[in-house]
N, CA, C and O atoms as a GROMACS GRO file, in nm:
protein
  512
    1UNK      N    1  -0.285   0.979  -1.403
    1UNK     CA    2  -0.284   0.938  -1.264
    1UNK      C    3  -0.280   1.058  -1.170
    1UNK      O    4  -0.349   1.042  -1.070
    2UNK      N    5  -0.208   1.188  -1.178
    2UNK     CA    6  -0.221   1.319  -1.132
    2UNK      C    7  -0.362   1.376  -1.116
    2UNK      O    8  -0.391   1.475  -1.049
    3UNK      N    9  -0.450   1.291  -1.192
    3UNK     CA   10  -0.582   1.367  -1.172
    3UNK      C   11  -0.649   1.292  -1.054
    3UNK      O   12  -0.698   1.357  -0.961
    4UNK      N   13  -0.652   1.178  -1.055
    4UNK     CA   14  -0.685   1.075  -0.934
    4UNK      C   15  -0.612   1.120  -0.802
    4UNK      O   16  -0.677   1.127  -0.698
    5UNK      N   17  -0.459   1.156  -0.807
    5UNK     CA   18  -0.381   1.221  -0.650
    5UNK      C   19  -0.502   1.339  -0.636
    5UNK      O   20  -0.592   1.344  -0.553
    6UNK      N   21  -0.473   1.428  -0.743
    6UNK     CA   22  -0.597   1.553  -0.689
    6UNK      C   23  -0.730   1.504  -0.626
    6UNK      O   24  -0.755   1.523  -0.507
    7UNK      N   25  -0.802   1.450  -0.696
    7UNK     CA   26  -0.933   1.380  -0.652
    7UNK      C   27  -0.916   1.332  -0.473
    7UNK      O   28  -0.964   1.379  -0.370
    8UNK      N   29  -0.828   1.222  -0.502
    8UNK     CA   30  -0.786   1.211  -0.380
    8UNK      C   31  -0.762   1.272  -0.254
    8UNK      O   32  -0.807   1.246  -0.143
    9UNK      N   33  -0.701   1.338  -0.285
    9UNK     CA   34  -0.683   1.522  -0.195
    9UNK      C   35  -0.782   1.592  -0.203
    9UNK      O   36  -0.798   1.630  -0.087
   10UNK      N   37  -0.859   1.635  -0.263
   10UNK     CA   38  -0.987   1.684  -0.260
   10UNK      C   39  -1.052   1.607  -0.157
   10UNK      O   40  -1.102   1.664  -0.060
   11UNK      N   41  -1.055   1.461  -0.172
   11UNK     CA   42  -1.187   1.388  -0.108
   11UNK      C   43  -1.319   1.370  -0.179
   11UNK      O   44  -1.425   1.345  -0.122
   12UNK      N   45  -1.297   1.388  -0.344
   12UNK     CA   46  -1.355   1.290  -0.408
   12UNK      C   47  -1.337   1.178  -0.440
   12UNK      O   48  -1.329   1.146  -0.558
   13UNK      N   49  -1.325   1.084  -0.329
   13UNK     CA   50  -1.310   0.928  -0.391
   13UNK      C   51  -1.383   0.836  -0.450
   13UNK      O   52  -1.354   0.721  -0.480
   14UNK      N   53  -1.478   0.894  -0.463
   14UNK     CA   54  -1.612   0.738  -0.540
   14UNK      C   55  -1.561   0.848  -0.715
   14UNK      O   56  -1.550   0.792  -0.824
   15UNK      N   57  -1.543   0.968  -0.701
   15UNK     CA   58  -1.505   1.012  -0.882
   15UNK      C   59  -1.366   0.967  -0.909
   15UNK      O   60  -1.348   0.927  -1.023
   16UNK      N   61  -1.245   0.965  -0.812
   16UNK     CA   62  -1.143   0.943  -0.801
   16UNK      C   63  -1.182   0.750  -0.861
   16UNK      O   64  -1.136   0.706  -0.966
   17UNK      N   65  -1.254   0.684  -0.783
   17UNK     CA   66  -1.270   0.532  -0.794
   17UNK      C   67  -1.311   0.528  -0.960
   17UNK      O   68  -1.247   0.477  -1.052
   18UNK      N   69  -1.440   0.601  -0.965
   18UNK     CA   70  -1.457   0.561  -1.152
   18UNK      C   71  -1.374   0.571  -1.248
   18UNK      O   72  -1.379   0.507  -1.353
   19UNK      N   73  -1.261   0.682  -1.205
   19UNK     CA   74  -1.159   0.708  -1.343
   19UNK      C   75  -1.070   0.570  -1.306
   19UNK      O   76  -1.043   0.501  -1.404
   20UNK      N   77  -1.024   0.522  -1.181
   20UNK     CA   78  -0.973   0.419  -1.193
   20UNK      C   79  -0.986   0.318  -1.250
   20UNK      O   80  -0.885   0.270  -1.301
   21UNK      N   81  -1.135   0.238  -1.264
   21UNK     CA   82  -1.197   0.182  -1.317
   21UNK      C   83  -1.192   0.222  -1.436
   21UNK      O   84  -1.134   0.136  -1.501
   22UNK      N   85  -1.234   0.341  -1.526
   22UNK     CA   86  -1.221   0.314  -1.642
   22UNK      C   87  -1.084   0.300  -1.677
   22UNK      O   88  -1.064   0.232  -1.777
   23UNK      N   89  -0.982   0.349  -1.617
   23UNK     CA   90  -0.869   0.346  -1.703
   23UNK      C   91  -0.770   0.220  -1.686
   23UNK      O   92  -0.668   0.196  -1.751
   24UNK      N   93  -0.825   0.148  -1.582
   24UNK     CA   94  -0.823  -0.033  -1.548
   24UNK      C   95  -0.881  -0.119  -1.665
   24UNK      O   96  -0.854  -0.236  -1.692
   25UNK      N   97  -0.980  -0.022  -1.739
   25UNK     CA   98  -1.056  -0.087  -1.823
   25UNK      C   99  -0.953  -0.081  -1.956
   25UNK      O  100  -0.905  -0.176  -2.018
   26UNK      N  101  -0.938   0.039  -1.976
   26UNK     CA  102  -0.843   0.021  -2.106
   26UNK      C  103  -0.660  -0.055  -2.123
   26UNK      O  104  -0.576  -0.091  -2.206
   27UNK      N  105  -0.682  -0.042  -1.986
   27UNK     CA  106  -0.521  -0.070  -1.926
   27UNK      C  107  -0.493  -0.148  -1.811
   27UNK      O  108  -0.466  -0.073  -1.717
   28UNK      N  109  -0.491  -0.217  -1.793
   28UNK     CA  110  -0.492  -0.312  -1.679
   28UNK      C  111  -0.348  -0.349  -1.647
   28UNK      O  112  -0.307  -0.462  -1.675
   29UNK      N  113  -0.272  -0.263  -1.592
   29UNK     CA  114  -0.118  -0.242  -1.526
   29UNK      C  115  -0.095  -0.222  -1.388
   29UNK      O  116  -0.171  -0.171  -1.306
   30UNK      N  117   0.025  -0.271  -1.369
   30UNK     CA  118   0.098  -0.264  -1.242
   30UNK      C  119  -0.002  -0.101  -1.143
   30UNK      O  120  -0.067  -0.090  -1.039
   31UNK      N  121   0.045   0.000  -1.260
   31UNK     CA  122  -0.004   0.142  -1.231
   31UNK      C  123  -0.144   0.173  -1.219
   31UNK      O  124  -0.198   0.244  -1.134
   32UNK      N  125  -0.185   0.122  -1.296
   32UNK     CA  126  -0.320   0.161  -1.277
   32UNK      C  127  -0.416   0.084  -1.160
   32UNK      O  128  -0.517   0.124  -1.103
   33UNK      N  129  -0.334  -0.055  -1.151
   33UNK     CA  130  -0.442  -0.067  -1.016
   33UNK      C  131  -0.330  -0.062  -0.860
   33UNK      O  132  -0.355  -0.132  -0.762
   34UNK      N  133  -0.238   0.011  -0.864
   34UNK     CA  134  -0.152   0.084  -0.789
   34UNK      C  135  -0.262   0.238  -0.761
   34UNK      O  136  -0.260   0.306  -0.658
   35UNK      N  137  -0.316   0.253  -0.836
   35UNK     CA  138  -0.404   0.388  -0.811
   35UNK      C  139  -0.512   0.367  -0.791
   35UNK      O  140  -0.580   0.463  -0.753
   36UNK      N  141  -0.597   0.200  -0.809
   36UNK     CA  142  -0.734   0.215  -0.799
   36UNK      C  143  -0.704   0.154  -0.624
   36UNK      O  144  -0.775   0.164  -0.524
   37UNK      N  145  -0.571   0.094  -0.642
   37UNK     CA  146  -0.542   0.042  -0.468
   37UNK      C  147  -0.546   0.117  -0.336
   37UNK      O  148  -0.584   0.079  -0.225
   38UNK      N  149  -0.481   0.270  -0.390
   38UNK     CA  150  -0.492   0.353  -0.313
   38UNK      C  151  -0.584   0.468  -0.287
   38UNK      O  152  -0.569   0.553  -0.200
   39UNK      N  153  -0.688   0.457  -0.381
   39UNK     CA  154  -0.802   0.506  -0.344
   39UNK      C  155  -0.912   0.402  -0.267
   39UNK      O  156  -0.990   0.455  -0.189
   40UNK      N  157  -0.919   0.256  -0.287
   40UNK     CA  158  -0.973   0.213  -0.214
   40UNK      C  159  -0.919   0.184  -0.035
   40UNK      O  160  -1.005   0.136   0.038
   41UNK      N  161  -0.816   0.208   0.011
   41UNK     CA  162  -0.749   0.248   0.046
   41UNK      C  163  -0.767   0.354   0.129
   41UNK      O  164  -0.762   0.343   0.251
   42UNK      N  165  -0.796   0.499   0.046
   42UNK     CA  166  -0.810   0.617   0.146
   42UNK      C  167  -0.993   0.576   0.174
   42UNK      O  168  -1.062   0.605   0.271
   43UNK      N  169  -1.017   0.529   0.093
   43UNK     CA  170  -1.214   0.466   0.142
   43UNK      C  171  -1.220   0.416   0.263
   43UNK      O  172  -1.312   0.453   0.336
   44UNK      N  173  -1.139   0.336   0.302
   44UNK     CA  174  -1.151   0.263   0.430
   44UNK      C  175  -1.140   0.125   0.365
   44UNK      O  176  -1.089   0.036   0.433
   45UNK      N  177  -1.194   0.089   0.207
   45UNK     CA  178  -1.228  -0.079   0.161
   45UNK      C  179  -1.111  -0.135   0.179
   45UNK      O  180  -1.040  -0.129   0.078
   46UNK      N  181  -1.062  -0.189   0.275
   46UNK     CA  182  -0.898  -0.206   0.316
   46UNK      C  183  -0.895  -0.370   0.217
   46UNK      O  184  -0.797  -0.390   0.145
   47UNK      N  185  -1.030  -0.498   0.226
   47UNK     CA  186  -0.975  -0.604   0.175
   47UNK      C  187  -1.015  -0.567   0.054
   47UNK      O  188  -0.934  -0.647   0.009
   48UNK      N  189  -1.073  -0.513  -0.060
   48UNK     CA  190  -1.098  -0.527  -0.168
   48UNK      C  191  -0.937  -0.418  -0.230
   48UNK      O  192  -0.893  -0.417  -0.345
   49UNK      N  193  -0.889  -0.350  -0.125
   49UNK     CA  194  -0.812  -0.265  -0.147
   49UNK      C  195  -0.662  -0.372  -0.156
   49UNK      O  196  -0.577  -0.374  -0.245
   50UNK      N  197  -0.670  -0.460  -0.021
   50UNK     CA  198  -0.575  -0.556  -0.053
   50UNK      C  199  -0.580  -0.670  -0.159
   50UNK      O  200  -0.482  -0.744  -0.165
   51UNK      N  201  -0.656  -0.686  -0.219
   51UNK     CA  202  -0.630  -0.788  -0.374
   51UNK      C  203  -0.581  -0.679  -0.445
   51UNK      O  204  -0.464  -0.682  -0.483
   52UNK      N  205  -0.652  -0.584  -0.468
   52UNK     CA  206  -0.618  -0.483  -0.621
   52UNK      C  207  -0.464  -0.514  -0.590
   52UNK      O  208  -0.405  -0.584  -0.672
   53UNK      N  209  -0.387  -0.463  -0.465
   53UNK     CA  210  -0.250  -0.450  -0.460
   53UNK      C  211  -0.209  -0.575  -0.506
   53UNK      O  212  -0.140  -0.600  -0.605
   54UNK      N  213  -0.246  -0.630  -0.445
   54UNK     CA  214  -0.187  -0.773  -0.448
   54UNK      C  215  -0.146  -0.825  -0.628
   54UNK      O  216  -0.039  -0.877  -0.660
   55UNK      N  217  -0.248  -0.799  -0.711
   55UNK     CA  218  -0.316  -0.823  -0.802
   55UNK      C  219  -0.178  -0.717  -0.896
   55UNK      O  220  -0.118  -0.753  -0.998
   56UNK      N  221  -0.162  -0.600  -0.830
   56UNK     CA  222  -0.036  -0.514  -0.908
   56UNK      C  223   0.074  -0.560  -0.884
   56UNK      O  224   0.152  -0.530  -0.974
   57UNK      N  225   0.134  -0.640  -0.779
   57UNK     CA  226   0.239  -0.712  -0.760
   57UNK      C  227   0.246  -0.809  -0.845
   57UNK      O  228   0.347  -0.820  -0.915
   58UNK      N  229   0.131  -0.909  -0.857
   58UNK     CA  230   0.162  -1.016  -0.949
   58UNK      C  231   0.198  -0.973  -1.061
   58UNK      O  232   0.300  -1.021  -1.110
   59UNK      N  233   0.090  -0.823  -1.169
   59UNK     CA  234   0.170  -0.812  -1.253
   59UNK      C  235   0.325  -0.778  -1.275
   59UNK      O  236   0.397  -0.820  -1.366
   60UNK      N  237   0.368  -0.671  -1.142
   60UNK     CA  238   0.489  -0.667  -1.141
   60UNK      C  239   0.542  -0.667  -1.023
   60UNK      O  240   0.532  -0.578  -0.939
   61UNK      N  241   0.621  -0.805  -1.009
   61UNK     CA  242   0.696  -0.789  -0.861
   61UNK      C  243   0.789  -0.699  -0.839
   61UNK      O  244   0.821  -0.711  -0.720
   62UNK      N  245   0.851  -0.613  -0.890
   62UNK     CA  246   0.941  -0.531  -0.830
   62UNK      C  247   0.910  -0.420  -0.871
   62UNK      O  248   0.988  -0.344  -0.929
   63UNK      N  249   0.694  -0.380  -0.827
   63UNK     CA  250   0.693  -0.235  -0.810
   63UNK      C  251   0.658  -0.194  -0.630
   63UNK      O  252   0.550  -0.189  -0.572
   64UNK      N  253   0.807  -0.167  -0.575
   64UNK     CA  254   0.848  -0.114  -0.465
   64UNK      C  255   0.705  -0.056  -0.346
   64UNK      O  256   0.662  -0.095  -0.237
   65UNK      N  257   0.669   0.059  -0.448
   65UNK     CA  258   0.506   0.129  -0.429
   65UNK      C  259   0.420   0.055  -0.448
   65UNK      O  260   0.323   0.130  -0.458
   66UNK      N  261   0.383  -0.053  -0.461
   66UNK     CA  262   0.237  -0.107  -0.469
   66UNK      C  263   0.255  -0.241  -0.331
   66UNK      O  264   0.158  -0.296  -0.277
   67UNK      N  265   0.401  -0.268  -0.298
   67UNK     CA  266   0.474  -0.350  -0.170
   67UNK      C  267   0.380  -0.228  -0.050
   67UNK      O  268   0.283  -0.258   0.018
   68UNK      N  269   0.450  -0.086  -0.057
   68UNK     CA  270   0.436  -0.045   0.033
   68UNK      C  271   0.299   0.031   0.045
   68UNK      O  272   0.267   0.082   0.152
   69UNK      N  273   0.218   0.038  -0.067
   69UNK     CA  274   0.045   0.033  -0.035
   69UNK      C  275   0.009  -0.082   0.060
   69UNK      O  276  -0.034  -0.051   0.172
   70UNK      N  277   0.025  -0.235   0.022
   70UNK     CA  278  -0.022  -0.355   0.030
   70UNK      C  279   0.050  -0.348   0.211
   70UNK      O  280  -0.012  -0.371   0.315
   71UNK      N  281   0.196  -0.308   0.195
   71UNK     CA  282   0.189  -0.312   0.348
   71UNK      C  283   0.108  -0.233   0.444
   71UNK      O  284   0.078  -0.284   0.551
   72UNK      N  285   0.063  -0.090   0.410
   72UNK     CA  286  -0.030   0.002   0.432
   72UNK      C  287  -0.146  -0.052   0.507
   72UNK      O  288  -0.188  -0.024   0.620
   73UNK      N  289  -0.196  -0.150   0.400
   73UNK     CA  290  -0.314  -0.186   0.394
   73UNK      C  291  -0.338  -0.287   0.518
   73UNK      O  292  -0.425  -0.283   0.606
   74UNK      N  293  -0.253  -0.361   0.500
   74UNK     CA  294  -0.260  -0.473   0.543
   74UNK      C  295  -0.192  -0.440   0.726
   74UNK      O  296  -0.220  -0.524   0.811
   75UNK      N  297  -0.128  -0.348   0.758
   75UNK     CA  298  -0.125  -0.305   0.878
   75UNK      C  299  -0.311  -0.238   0.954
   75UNK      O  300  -0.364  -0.249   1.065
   76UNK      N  301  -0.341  -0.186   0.852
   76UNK     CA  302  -0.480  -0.147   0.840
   76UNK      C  303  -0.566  -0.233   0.921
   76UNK      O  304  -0.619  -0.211   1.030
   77UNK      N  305  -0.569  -0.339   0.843
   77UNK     CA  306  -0.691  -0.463   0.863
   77UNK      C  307  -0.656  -0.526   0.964
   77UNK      O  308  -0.745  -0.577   1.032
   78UNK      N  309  -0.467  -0.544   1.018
   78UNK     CA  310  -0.427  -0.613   1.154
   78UNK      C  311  -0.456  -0.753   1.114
   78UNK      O  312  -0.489  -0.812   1.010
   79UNK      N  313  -0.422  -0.791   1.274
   79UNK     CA  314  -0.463  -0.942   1.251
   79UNK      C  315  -0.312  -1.014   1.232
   79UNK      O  316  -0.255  -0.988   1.126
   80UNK      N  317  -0.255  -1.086   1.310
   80UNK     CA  318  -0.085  -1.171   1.316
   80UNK      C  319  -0.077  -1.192   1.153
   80UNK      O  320   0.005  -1.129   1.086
   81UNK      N  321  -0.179  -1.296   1.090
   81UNK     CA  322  -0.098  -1.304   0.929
   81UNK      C  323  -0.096  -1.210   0.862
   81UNK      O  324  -0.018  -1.224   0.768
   82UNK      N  325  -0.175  -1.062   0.865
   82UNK     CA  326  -0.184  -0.941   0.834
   82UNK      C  327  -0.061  -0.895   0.848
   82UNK      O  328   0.007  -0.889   0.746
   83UNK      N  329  -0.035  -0.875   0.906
   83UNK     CA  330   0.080  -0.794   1.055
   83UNK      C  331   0.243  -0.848   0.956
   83UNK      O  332   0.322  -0.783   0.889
   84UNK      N  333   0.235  -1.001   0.996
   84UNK     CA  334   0.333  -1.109   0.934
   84UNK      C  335   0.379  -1.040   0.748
   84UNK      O  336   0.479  -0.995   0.692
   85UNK      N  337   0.232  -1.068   0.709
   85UNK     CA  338   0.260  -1.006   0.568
   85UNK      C  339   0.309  -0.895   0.531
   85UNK      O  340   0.376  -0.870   0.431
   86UNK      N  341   0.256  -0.794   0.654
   86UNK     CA  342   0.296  -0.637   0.620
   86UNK      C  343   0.471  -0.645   0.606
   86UNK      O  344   0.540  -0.592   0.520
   87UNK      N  345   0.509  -0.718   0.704
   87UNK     CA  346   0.639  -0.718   0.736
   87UNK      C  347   0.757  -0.744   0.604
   87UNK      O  348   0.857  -0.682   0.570
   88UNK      N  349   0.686  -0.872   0.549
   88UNK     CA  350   0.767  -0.939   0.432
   88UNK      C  351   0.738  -0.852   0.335
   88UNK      O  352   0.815  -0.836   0.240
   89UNK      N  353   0.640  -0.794   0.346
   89UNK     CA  354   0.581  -0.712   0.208
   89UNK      C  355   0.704  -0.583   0.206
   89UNK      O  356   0.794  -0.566   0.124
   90UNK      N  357   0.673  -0.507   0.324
   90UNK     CA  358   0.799  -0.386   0.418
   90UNK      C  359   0.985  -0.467   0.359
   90UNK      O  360   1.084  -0.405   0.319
   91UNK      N  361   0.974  -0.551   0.369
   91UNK     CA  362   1.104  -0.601   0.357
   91UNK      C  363   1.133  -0.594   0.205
   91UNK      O  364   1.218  -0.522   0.152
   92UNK      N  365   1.053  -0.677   0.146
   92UNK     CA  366   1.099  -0.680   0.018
   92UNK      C  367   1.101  -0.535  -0.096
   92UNK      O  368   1.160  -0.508  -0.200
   93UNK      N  369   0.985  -0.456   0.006
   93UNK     CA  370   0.957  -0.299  -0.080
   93UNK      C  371   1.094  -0.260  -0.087
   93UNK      O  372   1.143  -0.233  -0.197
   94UNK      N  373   1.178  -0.254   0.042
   94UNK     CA  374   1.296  -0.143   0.050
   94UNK      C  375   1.399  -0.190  -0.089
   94UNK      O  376   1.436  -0.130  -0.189
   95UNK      N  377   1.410  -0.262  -0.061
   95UNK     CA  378   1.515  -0.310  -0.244
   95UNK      C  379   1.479  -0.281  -0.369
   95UNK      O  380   1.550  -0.295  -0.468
   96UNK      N  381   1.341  -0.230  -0.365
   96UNK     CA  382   1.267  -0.199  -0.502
   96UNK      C  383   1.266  -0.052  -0.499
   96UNK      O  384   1.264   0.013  -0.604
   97UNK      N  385   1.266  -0.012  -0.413
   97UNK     CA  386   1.230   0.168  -0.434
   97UNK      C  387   1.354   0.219  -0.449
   97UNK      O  388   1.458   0.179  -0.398
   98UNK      N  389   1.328   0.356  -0.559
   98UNK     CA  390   1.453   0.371  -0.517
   98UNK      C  391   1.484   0.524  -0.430
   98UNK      O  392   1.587   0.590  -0.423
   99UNK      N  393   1.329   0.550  -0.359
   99UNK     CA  394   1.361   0.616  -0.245
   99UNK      C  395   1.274   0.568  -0.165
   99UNK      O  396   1.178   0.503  -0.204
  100UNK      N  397   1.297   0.593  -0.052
  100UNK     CA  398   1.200   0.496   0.094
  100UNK      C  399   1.117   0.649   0.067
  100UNK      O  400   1.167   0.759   0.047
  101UNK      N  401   0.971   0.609   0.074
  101UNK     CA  402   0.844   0.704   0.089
  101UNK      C  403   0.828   0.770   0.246
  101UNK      O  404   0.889   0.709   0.334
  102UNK      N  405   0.762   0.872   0.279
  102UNK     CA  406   0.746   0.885   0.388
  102UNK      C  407   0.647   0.813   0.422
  102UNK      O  408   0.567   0.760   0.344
  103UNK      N  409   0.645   0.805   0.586
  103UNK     CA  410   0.596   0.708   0.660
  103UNK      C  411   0.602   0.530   0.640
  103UNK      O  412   0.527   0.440   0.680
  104UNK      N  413   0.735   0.530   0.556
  104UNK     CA  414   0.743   0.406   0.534
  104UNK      C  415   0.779   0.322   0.667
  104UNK      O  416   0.706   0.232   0.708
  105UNK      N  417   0.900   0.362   0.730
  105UNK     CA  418   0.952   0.343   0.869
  105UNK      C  419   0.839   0.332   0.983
  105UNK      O  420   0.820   0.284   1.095
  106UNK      N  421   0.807   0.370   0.932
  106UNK     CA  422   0.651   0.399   1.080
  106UNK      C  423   0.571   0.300   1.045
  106UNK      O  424   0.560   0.221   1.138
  107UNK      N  425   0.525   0.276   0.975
  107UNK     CA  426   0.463   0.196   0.939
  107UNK      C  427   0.483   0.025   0.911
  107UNK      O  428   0.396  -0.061   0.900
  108UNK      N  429   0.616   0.012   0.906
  108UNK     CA  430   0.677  -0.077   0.966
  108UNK      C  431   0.696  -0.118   1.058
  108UNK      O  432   0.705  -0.240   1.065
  109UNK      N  433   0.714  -0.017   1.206
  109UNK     CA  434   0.729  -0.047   1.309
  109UNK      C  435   0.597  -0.097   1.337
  109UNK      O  436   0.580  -0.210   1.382
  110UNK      N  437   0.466   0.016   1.301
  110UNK     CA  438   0.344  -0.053   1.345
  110UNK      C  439   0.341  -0.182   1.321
  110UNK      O  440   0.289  -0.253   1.407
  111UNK      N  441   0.378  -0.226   1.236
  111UNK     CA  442   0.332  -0.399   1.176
  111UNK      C  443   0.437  -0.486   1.309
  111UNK      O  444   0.390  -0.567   1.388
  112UNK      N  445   0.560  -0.450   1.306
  112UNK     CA  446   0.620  -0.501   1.418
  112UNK      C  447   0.581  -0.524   1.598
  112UNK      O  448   0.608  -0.620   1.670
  113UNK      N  449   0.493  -0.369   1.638
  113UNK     CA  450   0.445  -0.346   1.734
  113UNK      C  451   0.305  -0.431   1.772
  113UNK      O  452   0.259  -0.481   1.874
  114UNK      N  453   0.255  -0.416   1.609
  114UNK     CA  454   0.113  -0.548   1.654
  114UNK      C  455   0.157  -0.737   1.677
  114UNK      O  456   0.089  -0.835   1.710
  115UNK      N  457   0.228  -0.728   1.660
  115UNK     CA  458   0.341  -0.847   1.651
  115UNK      C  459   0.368  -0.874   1.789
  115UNK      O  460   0.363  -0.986   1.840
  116UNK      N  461   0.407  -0.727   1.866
  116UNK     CA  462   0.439  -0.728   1.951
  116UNK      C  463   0.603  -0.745   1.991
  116UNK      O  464   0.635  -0.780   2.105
  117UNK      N  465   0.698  -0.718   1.894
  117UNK     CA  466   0.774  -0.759   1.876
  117UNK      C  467   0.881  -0.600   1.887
  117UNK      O  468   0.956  -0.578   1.792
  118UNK      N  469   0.878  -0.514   1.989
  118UNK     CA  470   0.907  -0.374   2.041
  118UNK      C  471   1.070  -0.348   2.017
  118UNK      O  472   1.111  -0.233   2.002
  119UNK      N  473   1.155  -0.456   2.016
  119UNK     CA  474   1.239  -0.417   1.984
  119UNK      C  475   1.272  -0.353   1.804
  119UNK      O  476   1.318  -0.243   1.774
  120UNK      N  477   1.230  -0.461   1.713
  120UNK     CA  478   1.186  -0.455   1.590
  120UNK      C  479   1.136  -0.292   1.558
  120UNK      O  480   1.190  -0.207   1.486
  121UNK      N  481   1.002  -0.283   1.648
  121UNK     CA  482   0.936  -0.164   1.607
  121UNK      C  483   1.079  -0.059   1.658
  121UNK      O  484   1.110   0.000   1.555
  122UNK      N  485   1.118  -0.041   1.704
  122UNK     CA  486   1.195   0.057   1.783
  122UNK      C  487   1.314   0.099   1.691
  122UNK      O  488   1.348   0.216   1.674
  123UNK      N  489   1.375  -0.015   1.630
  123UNK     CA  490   1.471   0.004   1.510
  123UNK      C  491   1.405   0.058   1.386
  123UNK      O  492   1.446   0.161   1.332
  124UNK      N  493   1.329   0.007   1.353
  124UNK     CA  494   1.205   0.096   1.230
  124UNK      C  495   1.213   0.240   1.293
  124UNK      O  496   1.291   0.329   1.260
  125UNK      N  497   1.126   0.245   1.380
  125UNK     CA  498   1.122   0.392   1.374
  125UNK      C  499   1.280   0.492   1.392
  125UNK      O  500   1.291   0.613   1.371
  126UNK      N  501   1.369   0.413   1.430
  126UNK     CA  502   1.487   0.463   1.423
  126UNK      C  503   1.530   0.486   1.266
  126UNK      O  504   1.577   0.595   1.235
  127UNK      N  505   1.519   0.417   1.200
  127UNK     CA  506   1.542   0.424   0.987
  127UNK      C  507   1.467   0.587   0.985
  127UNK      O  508   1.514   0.673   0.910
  128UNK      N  509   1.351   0.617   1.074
  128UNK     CA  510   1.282   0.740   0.972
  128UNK      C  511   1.391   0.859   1.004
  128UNK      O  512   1.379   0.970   0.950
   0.00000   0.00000   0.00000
């Protein structure tokens, strides 16, 4: 999975996308489409990016990181049930991790702020 972060960082993502794929192919885990999530993801493919996540949650609900991709994402695409989801998604991540990621807080607030809901956002960004 270290080779895909590099890729990633580089800004090879369509080579970054095939190793995902193959190694989805041999392995089809929480992790591995936690990595094909977040390269589709840095692509811009925000809804094909939101099933993969989605799709790593079902296999495992209490992986913390694939909550706070899916909230990522899904602040991304906008939209109130977007927004709504990011939120519950944001909520339930913090009990699973067992460190809050950066820009987790921020990114929370955003989901709150499209909501429109400023007090909310204001306490989020207060957590970072």
């Amino acid at each position: 999975m270290k080779v895909i972060k590099v890729l990633v960082d580089k800004g090879e993502l369509e080579e970054a996308l095939k190793i995902c794929k193959a190694t989805e192919d041999l392995e089809r885990s929480a992790r591995t489409l936690l990595a094909k999530g977040e390269v589709l993801e840095a692509m811009g493919r925000w809804e094909e990016a939101k099933k993969v996540l989605m799709d790593a949650i079902q296999i495992d609900p209490w992986n913390g990181l694939a909550r706070f991709a899916l909230m990522r994402v899904l602040v991304a695409l906008g939209g109130e049930e977007n927004l709504k989801e990011a939120v519950r998604q944001g909520i339930m991540a913090q009990g699973r991790l067992h460190s809050i990621p950066k820009g987790f807080f921020e990114t929370l607030a955003k989901a709150y702020e499209g909501l429109r809901l400023m007090e909310k956002a204001k306490e989020a960004r207060e957590m970072d």
